[in-house]
N, CA, C and O of each residue as an XYZ file, in Angstrom:
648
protein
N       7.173    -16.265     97.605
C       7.788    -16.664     98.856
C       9.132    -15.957     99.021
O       9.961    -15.757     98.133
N       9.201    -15.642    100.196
C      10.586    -14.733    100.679
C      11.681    -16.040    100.317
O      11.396    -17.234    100.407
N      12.755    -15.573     99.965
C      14.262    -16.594     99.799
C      14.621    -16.338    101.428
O      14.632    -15.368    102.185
N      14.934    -17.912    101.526
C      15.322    -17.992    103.178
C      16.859    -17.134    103.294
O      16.962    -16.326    104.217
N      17.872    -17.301    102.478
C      18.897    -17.074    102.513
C      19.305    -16.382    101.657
O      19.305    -16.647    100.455
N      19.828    -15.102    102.345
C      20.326    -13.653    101.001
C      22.601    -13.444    101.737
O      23.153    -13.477    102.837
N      22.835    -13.349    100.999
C      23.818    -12.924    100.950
C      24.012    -11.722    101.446
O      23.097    -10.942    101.184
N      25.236    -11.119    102.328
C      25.677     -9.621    102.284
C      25.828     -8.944    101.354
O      26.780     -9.301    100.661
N      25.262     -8.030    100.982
C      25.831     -6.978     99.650
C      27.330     -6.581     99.752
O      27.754     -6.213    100.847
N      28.293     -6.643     98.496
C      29.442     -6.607     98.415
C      29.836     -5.517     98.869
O      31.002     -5.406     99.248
N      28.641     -4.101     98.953
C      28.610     -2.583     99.019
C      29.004     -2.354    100.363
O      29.561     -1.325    100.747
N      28.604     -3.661    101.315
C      28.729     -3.660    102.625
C      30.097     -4.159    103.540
O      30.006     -5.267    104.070
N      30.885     -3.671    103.665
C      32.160     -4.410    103.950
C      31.753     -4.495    105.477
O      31.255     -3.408    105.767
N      31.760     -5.303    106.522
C      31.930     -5.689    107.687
C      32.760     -5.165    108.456
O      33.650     -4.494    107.933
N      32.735     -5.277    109.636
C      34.158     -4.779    110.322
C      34.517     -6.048    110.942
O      33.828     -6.996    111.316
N      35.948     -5.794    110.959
C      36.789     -6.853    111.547
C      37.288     -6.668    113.201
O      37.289     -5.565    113.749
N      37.536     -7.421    113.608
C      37.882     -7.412    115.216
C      39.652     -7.428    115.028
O      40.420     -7.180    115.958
N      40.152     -7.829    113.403
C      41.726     -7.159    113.716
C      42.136     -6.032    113.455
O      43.294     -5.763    113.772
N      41.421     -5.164    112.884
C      41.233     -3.744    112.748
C      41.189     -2.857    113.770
O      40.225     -2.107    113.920
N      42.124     -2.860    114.486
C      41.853     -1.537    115.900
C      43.079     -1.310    115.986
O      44.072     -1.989    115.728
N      42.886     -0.020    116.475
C      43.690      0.968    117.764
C      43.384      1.495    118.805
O      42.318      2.105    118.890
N      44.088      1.408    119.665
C      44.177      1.844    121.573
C      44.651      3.065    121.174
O      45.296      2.739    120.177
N      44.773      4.320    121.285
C      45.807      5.436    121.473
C      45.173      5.578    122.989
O      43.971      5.476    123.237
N      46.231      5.836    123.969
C      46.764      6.587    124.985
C      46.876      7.907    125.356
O      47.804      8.599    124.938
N      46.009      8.339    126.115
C      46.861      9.528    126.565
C      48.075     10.346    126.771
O      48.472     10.256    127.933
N      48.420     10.715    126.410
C      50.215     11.119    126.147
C      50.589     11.099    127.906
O      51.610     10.426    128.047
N      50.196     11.505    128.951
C      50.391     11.589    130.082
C      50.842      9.747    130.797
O      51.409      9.544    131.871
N      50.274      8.446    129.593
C      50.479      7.291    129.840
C      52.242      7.017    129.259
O      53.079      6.260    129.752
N      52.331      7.633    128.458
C      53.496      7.073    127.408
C      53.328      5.647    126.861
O      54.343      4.996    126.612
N      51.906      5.035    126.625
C      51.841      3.813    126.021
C      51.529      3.761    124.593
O      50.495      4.238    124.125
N      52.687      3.014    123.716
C      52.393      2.668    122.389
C      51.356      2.211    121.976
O      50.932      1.387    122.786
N      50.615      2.335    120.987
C      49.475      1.582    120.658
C      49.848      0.344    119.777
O      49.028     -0.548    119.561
N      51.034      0.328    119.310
C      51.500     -0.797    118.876
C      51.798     -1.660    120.007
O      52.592     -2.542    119.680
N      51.440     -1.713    121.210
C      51.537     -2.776    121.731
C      50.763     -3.558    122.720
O      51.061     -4.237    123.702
N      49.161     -3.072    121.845
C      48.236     -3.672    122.516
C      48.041     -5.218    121.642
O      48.533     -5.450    120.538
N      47.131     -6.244    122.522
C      47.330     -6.915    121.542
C      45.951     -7.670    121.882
O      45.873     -8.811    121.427
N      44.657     -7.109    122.748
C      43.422     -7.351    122.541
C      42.695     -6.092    123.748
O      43.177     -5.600    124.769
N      41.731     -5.947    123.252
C      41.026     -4.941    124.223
C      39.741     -5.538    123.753
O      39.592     -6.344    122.834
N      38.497     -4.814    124.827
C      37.537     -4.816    124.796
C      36.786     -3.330    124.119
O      37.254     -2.244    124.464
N      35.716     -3.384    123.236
C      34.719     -2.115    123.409
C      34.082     -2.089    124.675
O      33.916     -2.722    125.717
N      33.746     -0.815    123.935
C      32.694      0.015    125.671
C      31.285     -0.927    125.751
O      30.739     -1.513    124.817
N      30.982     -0.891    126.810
C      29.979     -1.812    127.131
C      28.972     -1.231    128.357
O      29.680     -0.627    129.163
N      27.738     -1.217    128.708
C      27.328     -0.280    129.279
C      25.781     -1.422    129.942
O      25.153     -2.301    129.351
N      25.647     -0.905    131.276
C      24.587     -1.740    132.049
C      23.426     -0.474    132.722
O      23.622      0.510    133.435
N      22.321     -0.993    132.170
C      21.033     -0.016    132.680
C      20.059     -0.970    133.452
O      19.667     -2.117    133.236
N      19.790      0.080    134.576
C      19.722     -0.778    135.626
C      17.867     -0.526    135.549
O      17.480      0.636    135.422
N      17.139     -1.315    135.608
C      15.385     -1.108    135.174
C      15.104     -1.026    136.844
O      15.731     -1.436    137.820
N      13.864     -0.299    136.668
C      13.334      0.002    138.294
C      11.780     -0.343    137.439
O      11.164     -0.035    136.419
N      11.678     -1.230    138.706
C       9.789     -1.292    138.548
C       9.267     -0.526    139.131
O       9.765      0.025    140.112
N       7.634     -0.193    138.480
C       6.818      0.488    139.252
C       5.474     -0.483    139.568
O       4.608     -0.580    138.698
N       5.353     -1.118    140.711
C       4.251     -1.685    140.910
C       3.357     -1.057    141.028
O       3.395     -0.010    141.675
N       1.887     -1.663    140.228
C       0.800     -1.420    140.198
C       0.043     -2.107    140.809
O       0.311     -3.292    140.606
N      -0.953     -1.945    141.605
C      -1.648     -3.782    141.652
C      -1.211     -4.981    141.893
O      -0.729     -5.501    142.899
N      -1.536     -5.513    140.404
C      -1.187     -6.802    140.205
C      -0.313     -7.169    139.297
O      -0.042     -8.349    139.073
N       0.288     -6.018    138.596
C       1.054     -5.710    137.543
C       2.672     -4.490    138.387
O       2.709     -3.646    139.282
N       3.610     -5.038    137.528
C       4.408     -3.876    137.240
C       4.591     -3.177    135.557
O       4.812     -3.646    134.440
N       4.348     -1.755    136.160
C       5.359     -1.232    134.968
C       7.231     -0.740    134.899
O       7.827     -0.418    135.927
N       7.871     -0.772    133.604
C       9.131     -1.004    133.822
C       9.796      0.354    132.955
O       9.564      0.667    131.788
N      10.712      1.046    133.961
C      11.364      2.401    133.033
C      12.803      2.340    133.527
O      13.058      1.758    134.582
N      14.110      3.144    132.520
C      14.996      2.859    132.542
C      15.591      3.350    133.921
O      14.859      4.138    134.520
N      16.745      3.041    134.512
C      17.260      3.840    136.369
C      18.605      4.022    135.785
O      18.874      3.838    134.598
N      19.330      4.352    136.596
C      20.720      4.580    136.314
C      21.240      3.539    135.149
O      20.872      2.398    134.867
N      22.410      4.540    134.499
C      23.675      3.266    133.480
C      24.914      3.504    134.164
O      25.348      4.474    134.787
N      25.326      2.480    133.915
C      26.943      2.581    134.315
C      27.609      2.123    133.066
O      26.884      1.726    132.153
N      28.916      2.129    132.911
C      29.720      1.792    131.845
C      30.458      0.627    132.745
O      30.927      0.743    133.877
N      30.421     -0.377    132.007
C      31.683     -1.774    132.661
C      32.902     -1.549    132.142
O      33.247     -0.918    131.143
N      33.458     -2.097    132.882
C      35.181     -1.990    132.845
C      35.507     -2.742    131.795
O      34.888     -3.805    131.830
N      36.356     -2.624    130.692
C      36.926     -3.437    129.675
C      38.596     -3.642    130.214
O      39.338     -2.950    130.911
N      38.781     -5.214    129.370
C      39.960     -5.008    129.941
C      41.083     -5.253    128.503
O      40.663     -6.017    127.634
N      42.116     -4.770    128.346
C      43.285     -4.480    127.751
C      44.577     -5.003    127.891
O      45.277     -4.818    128.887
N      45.022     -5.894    126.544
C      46.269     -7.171    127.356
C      47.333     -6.433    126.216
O      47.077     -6.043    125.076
N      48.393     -6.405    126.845
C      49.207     -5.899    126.094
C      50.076     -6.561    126.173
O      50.174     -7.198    127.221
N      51.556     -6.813    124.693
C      52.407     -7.072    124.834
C      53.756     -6.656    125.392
O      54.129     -5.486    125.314
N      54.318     -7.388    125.822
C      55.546     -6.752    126.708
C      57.011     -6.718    126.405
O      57.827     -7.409    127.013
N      57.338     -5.822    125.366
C      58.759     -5.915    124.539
C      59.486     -5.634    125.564
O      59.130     -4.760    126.355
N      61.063     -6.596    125.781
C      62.100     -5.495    126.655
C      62.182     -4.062    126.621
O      62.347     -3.533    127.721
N      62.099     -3.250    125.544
C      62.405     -2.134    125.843
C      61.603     -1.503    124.720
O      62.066     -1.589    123.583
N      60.092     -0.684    124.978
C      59.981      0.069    126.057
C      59.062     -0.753    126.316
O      58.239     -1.303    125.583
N      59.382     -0.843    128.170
C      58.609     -1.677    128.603
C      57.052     -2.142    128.873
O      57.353     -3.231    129.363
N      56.114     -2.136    128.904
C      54.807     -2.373    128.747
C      54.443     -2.354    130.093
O      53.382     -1.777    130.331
N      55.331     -3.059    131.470
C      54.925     -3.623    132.317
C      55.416     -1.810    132.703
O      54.555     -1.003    133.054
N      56.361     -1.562    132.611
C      57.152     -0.058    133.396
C      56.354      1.162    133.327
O      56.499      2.179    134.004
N      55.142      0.828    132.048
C      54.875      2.087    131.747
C      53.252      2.239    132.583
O      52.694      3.207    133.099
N      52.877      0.883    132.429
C      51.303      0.417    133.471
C      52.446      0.688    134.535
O      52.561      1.906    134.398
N      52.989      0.475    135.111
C      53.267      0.820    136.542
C      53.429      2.151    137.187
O      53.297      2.567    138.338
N      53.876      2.853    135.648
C      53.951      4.356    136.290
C      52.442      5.135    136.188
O      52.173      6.071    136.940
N      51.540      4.655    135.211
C      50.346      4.969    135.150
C      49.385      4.703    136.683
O      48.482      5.367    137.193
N      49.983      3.578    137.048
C      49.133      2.528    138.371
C      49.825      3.895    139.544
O      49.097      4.354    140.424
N      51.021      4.299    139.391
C      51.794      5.154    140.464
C      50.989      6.518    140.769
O      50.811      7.114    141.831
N      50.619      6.764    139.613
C      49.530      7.989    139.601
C      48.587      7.678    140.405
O      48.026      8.735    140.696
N      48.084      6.794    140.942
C      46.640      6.585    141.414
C      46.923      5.782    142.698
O      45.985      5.819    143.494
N      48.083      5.005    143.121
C      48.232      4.856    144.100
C      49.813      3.917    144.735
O      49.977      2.716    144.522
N      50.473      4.494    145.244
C      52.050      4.221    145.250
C      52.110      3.078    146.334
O      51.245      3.191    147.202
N      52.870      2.113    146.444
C      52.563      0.897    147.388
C      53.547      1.405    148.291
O      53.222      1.612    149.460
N      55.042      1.696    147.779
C      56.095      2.426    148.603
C      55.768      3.425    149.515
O      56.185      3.022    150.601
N      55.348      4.294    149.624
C      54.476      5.340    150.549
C      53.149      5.251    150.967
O      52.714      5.540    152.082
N      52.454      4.780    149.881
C      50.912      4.049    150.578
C      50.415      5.821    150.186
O      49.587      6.344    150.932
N      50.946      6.571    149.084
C      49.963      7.664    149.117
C      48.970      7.143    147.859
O      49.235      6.228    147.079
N      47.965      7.832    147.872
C      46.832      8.009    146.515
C      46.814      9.277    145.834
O      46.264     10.167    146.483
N      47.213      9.570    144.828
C      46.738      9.863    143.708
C      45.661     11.249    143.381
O      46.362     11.807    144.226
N      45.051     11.888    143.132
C      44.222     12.833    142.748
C      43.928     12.369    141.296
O      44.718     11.979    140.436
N      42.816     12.490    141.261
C      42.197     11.675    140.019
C      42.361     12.645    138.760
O      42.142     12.116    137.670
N      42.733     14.049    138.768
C      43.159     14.634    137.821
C      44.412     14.159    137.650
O      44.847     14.770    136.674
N      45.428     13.242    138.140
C      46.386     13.050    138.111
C      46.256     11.851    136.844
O      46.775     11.717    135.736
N      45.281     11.085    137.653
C      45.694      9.274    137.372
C      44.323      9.283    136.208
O      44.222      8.131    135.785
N      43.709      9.807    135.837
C      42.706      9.562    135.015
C      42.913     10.333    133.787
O      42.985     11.561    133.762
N      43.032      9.347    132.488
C      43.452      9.675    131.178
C      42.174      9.525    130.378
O      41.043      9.241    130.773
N      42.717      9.838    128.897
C      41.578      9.894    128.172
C      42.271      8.562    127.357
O      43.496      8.440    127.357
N      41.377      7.555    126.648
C      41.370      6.929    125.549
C      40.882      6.952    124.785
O      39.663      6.909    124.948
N      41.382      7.034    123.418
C      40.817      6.548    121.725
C      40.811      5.628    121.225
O      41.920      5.255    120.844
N      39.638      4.726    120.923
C      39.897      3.644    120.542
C      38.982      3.391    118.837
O      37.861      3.443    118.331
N      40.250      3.137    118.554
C      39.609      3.618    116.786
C      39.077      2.182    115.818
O      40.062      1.480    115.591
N      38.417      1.881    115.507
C      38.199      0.972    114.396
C      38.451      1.166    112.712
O      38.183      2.130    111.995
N      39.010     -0.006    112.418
C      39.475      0.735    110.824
C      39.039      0.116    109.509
O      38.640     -1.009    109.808
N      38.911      0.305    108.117
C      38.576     -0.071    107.541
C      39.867     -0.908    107.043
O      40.829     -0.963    107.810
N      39.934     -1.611    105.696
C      40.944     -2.449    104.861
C      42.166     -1.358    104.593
O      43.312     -1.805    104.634
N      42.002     -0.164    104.363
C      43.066      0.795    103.956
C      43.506      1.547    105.111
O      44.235      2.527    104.956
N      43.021      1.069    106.566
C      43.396      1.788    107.456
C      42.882      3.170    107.982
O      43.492      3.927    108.737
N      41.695      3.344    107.457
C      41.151      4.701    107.228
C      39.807      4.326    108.824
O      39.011      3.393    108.927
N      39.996      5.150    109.511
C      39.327      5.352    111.221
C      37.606      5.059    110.419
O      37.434      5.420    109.255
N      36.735      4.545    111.030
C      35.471      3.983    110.491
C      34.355      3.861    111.982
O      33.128      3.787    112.041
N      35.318      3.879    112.972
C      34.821      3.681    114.205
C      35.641      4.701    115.486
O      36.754      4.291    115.815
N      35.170      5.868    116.126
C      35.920      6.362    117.221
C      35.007      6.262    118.375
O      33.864      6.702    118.255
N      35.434      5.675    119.586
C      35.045      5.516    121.012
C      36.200      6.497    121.649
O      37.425      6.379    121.606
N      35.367      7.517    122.263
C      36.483      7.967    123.454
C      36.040      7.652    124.879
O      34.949      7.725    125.445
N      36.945      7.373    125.166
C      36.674      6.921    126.451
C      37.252      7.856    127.780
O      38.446      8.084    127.972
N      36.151      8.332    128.630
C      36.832      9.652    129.101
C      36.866      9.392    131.228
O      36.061      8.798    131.945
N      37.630      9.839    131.441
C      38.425      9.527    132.439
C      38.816      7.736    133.000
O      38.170      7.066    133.805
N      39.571      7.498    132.546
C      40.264      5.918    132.727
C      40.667      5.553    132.983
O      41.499      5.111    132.190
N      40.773      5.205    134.110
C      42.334      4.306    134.892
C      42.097      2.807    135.237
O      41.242      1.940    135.059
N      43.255      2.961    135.797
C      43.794      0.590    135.762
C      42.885      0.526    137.238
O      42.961      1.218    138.253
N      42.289     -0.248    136.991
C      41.449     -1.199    138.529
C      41.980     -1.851    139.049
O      42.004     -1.878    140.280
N      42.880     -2.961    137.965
C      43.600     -4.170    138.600
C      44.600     -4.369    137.232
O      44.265     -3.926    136.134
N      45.552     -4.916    137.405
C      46.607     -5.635    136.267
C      47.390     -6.814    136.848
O      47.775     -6.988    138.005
N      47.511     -7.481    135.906
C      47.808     -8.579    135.906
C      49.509     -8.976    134.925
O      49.635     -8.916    133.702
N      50.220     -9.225    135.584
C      51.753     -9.058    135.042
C      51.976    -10.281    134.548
O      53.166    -10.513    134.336
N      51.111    -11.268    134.255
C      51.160    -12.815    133.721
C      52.165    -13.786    134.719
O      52.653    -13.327    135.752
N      52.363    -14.965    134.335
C      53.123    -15.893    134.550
C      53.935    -16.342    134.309
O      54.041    -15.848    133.186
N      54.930    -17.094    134.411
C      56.681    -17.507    134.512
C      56.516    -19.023    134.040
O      55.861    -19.816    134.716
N      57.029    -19.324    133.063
C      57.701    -21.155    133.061
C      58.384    -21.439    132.449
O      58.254    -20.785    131.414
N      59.110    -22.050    132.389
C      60.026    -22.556    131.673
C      59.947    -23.818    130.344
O      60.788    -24.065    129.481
N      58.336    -24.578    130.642
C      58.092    -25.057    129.898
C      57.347    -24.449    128.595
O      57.139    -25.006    127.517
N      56.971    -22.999    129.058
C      56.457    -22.249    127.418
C      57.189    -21.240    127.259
O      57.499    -20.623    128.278
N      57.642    -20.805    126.065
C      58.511    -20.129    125.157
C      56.965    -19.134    124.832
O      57.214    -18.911    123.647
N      55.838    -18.543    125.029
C      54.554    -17.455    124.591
C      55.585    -16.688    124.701
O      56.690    -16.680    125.243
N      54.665    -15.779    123.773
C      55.461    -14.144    124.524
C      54.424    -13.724    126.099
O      53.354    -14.115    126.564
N      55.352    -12.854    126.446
C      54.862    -12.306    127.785
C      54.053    -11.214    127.811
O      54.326    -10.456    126.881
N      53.011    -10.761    128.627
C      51.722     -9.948    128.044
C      51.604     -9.890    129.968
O      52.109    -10.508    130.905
N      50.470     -8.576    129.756
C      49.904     -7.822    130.532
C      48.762     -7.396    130.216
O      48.349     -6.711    129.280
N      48.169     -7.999    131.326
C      46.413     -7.394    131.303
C      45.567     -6.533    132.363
O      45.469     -7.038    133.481
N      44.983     -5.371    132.157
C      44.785     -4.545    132.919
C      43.090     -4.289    132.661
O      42.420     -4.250    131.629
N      42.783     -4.155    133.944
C      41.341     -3.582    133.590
C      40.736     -2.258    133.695
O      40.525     -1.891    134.851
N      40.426     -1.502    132.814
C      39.793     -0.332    132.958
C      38.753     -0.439    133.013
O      37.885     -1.141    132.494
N      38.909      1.228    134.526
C      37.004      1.647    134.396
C      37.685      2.843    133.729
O      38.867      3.125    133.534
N      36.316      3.557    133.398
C      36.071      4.788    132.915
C      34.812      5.292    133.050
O      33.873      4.659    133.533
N      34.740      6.859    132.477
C      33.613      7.812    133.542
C      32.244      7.496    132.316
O      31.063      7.436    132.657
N      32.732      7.325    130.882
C      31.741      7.335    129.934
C      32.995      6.966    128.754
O      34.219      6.829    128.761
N      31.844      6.901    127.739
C      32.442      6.492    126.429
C      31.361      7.237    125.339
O      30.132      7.258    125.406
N      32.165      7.781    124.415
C      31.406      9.113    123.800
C      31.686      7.978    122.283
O      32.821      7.527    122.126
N      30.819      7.694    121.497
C      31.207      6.972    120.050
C      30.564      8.152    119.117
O      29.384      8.418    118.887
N      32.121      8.934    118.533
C      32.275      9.698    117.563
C      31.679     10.215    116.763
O      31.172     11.336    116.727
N      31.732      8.621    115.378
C      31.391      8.143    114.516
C      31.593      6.689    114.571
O      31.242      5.980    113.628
């Protein structure tokens, strides 16, 4: 009889979800020390039937990649909120009401997964990327949190490395 319950092999180390890095496009000027949750790439395929009869058959139609979104912390200086804003400025200015050229406003991201010694184990690039929407958080006086920013990216594809 098969044993219902086997253990992970020790050979096998897991990956952890506190193990990451964001790097930025240098054209963003955003630290990667100051992300403080993101999403992986995530991707939707859209099925098209083919009716037969009385039957369908089913084959894959377009994919798209979904937007992940990215909350960052917001030190006084350098600012987190200043630097999404100049990224957001690239793509569309509220003061003039101009837009952007997407060679402008569309960066590349690396988003790395790591092992216990810090050694890259996981690379997603994520290729042309910009902010959809951000979110500059909330104000009170009754919580002392730190203050954070959350932004959502699309992007054109996501290429996984290794």
């Amino acid at each position: 009889m098969a044993q219902m319950f086997t253990r992970i092999p020790v050979d096998y180390e897991p990956k952890k979800k506190n193990r990451f890095v964001f790097e930025f496009d240098n054209g963003t000027l955003i630290d990667h020390w100051v992300v403080r949750t993101g999403g992986r790439p995530k991707i939707s395929i859209n099925e098209v039937e083919i009716p037969f009869m009385n039957t369908s058959t089913w084959v894959a139609g377009r994919y798209i990649w979904d937007t992940i979104d990215v909350t960052f912390i917001d030190p006084i200086g350098p600012s987190s909120s200043q630097k999404i804003m100049e990224w957001i400025r690239l793509c569309a200015e509220s003061v003039t009401g101009r837009m952007g050229y997407a060679a402008g406003y569309k960066k590349n991201i690396v988003l790395k997964a790591l092992d216990p010694t810090g050694i890259d184990i996981e690379k997603w690039i994520l290729e042309g990327a910009f902010i959809t929407s951000a979110d500059f958080g909330d104000l009170s006086y009754e919580d002392d949190a730190l203050m954070d920013v959350t932004v959502t990216i699309r992007y054109d594809k996501a290429v996984l490395s290794f």
